[in-house]
C-alpha beads as a LAMMPS data file, in Angstrom:
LAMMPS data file: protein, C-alpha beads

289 atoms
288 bonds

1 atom types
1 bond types

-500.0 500.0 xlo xhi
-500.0 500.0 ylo yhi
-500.0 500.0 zlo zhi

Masses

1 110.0

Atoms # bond

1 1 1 474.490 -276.907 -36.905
2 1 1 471.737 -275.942 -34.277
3 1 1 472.155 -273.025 -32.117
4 1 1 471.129 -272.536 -28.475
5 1 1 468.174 -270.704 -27.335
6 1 1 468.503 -266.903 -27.520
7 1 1 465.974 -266.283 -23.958
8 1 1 463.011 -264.961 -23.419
9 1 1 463.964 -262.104 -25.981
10 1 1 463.730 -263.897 -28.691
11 1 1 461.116 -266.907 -27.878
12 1 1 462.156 -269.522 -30.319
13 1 1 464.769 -272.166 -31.011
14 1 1 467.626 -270.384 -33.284
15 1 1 467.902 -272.786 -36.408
16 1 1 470.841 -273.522 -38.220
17 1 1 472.411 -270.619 -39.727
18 1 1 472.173 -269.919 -44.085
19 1 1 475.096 -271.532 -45.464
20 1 1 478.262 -269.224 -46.446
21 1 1 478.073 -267.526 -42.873
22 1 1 481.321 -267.493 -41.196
23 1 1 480.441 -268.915 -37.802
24 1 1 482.556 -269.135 -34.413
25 1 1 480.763 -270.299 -31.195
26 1 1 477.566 -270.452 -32.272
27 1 1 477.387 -266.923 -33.474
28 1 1 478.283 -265.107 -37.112
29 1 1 480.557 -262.598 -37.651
30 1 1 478.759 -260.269 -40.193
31 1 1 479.614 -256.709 -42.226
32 1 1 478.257 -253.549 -40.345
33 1 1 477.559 -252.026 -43.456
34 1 1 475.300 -255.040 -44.605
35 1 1 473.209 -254.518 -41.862
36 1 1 470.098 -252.687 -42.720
37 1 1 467.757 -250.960 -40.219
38 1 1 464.516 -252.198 -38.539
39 1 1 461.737 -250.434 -40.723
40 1 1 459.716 -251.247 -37.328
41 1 1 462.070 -250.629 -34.439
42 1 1 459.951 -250.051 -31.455
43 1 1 462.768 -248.350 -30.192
44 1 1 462.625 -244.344 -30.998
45 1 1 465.041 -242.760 -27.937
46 1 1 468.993 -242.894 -28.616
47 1 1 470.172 -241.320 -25.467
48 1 1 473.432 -238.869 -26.051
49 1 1 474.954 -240.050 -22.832
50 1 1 474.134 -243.730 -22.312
51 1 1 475.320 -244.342 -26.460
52 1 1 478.674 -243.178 -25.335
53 1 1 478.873 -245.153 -22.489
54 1 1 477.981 -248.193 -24.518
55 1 1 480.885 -246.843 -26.952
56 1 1 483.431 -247.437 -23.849
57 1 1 481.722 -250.601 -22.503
58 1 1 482.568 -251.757 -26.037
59 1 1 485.943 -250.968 -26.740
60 1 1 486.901 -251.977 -22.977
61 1 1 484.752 -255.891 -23.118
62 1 1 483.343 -256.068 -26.800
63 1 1 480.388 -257.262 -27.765
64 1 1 478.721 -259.042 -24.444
65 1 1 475.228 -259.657 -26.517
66 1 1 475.287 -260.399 -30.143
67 1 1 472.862 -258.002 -31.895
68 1 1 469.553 -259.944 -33.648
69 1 1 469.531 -260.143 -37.918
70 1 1 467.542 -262.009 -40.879
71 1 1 469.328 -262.028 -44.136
72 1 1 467.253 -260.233 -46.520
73 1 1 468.740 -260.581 -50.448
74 1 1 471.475 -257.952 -50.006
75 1 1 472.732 -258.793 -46.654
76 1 1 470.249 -258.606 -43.423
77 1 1 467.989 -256.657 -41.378
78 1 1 468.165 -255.758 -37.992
79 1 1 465.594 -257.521 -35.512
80 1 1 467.172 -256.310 -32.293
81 1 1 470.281 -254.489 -30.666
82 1 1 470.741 -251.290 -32.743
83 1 1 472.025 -249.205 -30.210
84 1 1 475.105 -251.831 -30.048
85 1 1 474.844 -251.630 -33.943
86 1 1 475.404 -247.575 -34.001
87 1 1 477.919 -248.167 -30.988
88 1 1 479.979 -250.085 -33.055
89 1 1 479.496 -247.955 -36.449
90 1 1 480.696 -245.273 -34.343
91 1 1 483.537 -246.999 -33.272
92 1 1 484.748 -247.487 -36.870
93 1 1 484.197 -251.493 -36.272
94 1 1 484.071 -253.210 -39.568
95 1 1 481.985 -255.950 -38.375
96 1 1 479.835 -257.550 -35.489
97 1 1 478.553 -260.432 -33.953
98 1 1 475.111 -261.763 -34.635
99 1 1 472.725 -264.304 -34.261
100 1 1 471.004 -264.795 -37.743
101 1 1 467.544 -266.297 -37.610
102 1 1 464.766 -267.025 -39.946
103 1 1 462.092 -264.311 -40.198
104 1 1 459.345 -264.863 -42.481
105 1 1 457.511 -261.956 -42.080
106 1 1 456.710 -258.190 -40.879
107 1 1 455.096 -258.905 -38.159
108 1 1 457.482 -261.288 -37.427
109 1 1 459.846 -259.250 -37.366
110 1 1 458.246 -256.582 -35.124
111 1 1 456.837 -258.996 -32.585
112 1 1 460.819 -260.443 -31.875
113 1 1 461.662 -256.558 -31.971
114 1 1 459.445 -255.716 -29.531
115 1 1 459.561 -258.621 -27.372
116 1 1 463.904 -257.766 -27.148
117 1 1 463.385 -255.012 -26.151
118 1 1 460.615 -255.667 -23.503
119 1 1 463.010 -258.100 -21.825
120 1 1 465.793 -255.963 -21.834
121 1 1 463.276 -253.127 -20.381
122 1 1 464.946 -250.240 -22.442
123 1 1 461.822 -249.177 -23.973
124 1 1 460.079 -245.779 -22.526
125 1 1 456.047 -246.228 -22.178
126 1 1 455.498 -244.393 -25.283
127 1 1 457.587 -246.424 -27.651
128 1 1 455.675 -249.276 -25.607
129 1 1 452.408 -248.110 -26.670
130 1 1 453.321 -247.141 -30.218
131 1 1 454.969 -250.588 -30.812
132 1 1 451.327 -252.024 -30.123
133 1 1 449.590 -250.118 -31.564
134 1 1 452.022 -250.540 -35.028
135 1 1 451.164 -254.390 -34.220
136 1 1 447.217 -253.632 -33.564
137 1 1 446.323 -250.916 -36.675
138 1 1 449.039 -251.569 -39.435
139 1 1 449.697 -255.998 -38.876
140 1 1 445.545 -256.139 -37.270
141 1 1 446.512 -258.249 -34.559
142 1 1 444.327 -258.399 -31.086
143 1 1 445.367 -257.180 -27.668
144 1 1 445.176 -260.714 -26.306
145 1 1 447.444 -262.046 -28.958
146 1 1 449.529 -259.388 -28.375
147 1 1 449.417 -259.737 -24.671
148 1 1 450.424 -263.496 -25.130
149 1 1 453.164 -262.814 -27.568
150 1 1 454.691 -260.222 -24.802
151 1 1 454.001 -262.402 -21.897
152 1 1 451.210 -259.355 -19.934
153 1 1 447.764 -259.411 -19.555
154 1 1 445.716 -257.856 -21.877
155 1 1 444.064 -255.207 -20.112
156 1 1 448.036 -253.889 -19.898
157 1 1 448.096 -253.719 -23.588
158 1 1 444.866 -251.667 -23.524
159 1 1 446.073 -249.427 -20.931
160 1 1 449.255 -248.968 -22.623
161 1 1 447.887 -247.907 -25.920
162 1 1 445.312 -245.187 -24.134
163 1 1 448.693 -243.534 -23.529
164 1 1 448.793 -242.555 -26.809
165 1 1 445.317 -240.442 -26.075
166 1 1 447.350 -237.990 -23.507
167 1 1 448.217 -234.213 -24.988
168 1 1 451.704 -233.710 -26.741
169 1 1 453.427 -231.956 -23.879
170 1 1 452.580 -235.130 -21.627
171 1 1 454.052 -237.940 -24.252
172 1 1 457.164 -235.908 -24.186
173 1 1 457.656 -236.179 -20.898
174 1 1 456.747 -239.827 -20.794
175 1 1 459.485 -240.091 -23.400
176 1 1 461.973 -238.097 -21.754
177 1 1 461.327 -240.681 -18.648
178 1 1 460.719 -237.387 -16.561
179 1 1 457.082 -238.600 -15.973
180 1 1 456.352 -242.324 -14.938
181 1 1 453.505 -244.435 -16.867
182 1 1 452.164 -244.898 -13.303
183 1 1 451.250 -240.666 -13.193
184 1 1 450.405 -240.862 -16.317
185 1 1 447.386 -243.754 -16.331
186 1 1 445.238 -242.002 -13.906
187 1 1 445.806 -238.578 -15.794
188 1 1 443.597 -240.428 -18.770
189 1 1 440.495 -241.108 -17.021
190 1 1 440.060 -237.145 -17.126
191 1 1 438.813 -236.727 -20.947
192 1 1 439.348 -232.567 -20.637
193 1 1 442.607 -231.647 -22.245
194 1 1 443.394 -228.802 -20.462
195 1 1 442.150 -230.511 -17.130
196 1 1 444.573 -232.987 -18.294
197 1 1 447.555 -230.319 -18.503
198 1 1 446.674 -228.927 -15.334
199 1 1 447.355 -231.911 -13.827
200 1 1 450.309 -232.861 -15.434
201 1 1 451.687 -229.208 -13.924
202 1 1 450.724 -229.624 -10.729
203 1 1 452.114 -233.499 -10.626
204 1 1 455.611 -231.937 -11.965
205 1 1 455.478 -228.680 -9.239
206 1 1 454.518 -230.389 -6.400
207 1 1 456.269 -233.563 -7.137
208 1 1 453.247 -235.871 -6.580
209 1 1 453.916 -239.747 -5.918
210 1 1 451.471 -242.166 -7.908
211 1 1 448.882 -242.691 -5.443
212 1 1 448.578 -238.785 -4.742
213 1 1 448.039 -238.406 -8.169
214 1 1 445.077 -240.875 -8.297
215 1 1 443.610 -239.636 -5.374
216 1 1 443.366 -236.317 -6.760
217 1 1 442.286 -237.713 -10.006
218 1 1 439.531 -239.289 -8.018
219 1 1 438.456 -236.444 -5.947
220 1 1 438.552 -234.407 -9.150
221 1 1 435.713 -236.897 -11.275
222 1 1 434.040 -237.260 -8.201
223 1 1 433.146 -234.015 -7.285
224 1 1 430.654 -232.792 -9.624
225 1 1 429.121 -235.679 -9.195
226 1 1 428.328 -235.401 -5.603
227 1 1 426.968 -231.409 -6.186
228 1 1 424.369 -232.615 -9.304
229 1 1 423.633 -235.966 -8.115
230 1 1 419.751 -236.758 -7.344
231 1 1 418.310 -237.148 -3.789
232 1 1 417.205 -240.723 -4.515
233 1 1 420.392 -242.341 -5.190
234 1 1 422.325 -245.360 -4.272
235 1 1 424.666 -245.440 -2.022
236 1 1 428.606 -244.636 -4.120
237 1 1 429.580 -248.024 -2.032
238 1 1 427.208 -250.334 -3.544
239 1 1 427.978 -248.509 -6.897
240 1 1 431.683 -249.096 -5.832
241 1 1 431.217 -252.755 -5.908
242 1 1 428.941 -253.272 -8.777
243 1 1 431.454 -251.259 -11.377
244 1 1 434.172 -253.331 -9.823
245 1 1 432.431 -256.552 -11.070
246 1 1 431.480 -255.134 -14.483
247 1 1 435.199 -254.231 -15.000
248 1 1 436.695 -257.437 -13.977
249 1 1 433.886 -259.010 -16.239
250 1 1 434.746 -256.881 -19.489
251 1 1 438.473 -255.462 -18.974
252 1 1 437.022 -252.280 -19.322
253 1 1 435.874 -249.213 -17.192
254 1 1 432.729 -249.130 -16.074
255 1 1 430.317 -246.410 -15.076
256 1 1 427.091 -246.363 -13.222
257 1 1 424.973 -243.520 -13.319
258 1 1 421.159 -243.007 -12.238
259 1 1 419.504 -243.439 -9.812
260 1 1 416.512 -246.132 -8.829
261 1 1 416.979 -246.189 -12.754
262 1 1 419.946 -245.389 -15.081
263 1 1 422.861 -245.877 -17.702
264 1 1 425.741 -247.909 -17.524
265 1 1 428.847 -246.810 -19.409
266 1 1 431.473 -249.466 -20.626
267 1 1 434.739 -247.424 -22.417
268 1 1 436.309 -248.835 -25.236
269 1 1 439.588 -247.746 -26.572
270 1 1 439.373 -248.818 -30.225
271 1 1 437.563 -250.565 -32.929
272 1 1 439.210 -253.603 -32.095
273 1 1 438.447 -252.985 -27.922
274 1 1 434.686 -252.963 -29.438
275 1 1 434.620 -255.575 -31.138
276 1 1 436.128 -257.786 -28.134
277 1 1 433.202 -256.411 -26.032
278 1 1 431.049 -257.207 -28.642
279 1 1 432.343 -260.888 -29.025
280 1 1 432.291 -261.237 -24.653
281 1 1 428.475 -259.897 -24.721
282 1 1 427.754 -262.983 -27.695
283 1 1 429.373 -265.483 -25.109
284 1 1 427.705 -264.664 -22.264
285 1 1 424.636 -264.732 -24.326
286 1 1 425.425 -268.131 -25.301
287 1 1 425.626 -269.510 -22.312
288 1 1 422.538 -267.864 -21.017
289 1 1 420.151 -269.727 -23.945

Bonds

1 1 1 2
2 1 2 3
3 1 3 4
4 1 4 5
5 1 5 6
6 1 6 7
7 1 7 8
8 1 8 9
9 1 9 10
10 1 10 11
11 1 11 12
12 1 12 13
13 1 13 14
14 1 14 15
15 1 15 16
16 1 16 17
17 1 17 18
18 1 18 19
19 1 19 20
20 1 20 21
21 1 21 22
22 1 22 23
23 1 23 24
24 1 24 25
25 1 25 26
26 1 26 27
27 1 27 28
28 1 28 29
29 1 29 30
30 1 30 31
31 1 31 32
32 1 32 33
33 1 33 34
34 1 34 35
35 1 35 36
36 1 36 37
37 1 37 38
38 1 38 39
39 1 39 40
40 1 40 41
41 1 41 42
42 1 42 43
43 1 43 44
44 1 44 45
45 1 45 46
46 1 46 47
47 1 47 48
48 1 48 49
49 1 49 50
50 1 50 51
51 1 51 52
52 1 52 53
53 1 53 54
54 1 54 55
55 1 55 56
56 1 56 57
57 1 57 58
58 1 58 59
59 1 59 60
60 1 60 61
61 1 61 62
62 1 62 63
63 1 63 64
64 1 64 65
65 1 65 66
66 1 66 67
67 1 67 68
68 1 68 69
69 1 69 70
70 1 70 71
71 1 71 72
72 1 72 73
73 1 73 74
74 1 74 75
75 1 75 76
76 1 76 77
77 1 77 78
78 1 78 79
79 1 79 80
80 1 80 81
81 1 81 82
82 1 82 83
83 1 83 84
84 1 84 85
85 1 85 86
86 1 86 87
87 1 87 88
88 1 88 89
89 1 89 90
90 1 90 91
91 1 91 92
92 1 92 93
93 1 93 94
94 1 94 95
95 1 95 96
96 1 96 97
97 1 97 98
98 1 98 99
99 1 99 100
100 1 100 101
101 1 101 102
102 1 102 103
103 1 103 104
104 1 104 105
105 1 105 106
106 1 106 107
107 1 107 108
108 1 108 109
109 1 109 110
110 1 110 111
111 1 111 112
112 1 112 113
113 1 113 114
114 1 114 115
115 1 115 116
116 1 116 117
117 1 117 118
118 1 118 119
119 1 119 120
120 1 120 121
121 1 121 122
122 1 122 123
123 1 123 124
124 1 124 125
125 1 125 126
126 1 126 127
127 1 127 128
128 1 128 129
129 1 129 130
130 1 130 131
131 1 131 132
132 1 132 133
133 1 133 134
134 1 134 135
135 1 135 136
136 1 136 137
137 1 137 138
138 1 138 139
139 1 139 140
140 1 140 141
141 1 141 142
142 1 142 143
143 1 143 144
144 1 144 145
145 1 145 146
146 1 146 147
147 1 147 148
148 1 148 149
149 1 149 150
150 1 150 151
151 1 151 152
152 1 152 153
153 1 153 154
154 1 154 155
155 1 155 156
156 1 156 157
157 1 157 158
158 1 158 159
159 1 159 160
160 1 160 161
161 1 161 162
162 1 162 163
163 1 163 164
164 1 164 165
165 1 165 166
166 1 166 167
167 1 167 168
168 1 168 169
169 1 169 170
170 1 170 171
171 1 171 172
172 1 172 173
173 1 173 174
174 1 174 175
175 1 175 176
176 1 176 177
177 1 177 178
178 1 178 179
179 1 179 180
180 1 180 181
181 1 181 182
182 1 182 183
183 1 183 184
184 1 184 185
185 1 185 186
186 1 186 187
187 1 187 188
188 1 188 189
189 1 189 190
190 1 190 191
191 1 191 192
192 1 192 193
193 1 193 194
194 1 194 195
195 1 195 196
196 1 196 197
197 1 197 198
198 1 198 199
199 1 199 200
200 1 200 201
201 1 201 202
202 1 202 203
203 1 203 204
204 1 204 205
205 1 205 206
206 1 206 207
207 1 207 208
208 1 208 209
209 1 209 210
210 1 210 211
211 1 211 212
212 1 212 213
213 1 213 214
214 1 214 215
215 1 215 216
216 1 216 217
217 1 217 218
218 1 218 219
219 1 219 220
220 1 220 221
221 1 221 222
222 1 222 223
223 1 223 224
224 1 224 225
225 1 225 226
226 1 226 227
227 1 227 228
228 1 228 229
229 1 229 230
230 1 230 231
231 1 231 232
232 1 232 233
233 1 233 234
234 1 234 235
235 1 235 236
236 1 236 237
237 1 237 238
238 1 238 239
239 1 239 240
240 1 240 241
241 1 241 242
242 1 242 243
243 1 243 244
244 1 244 245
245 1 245 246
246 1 246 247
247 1 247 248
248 1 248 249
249 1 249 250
250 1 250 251
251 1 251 252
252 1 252 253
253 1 253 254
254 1 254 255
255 1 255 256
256 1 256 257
257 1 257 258
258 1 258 259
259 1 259 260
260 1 260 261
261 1 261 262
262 1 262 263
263 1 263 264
264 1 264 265
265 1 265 266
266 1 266 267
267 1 267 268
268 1 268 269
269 1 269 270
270 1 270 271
271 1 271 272
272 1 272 273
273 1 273 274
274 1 274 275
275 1 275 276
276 1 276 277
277 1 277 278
278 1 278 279
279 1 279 280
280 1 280 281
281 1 281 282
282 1 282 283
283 1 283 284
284 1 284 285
285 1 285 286
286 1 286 287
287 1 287 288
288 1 288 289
């Protein structure tokens, strides 16, 4: 028997379910307490409030969205829905409905995980970030395959994980949803922690939209520049322009200091970021022979 497709969450034809599974409408009926947590949920966050309001939803419609499972030897593993999972725990349900699917693999596993809960947008930027960076450093996949796996472009991968860079206080807020990823990306380009912190105060006090906050991220790097730059220097305009190439070019930022001579800086925000930079300066050597 061959199952419809599960959406975008999920990505891939459901196959017929592993025989001895008691199926009705497409979907099994399976033992809560056989169901074994994600060792790679993306998901951190189990809000007080919104768990108890998925408690009534439940007991007043049921189960709208089946949750996600393998079956492992002793019963199955979560892939996806376990706040619906501890809902109905909670509730004292005995059992719930769930599409089973063949996983064959970790990183499998995480990238269906992930991609759930990417679709359902009810992951906060830091569990983003820390989801790819699980799938960068521990399963050693590449931003762009994880940017195709997610459906974004890769420099949003790479932005994502230089989250991860910010100071405690600032993740927790990110977490906490009480700071947007949006304040948060221009806060990075300022590599002083407690510049960093300063910032993140005054955005909170003075309740600073986005683009106030990258303005005054820009007039802060800017600044110093303008008091120790040389006499004989190129216009910031033309530098403008030229860093905005570069960066389109390598996905990275890009800057230009000097003067009729000088230094251009290209960022990279791992081993893996190098080595991508390393493998677009060997094509565009390539072509130039």
């Amino acid at each position: 028997m061959t199952v419809k497709r599960l959406g975008k969450g999920i990505g891939a034809i459901i196959p017929e379910f592993p025989q001895g599974i008691n199926l009705t409408n497409q979907i099994a009926e399976i033992e809560i307490d056989k169901v074994r947590a994600n060792p790679h949920q993306p998901r951190k966050e189990f809000n007080r409030q919104t768990m108890d309001e998925l408690k009534q939803s439940i007991q007043e419609n049921g189960i709208i969205q089946p949750i996600t499972v393998r079956q492992v030897e002793d019963g199955f593993e979560l892939i996806a829905g376990e706040r619906r999972l501890r809902a109905c725990a909670e509730l004292g349900r005995p059992s719930i409905p769930a599409y089973v699917i063949p996983v064959s693999s970790d990183v499998e596993m995480m990238e269906l995980a992930l991609i759930e809960n990417l679709q359902r947008e009810n992951l906060n930027p830091v569990e983003e970030a820390e989801a790819y960076q699980m799938l960068s450093e521990t399963f050693s996949l590449s931003h762009e395959y994880i940017a195709r796996k997610v459906g974004k472009e890769r420099s949003t991968i790479t932005n994502s994980l230089r989250l991860l860079t910010l100071p405690d206080e600032i993740l927790r807020d990110l977490k906490e949803q009480k700071l947007s990823a949006g304040h948060a990306r221009p806060v990075i380009i300022i590599t002083n922690k407690e510049q960093q912190l300063n910032l993140w105060r005054k955005i909170k006090r003075d309740e600073l939209s986005v683009r106030a906050t990258e303005a005054l991220v820009k007039n802060i790097i800017s600044s110093p520049e303008k008091k120790s730059a040389p006499q004989k220097q190129p216009s910031i305009k033309i530098y403008k322009t030229v860093e905005d190439r570069l960066m389109h070019i390598t996905g990275s930022r890009v800057k230009i200091k000097g003067g009729e001579k000088g230094v251009i800086e290209i960022e990279f925000y791992s081993k893996e970021d190098l080595g991508r930079l390393v493998d677009l300066f060997q094509i565009i050597e390539d072509h130039a022979q």
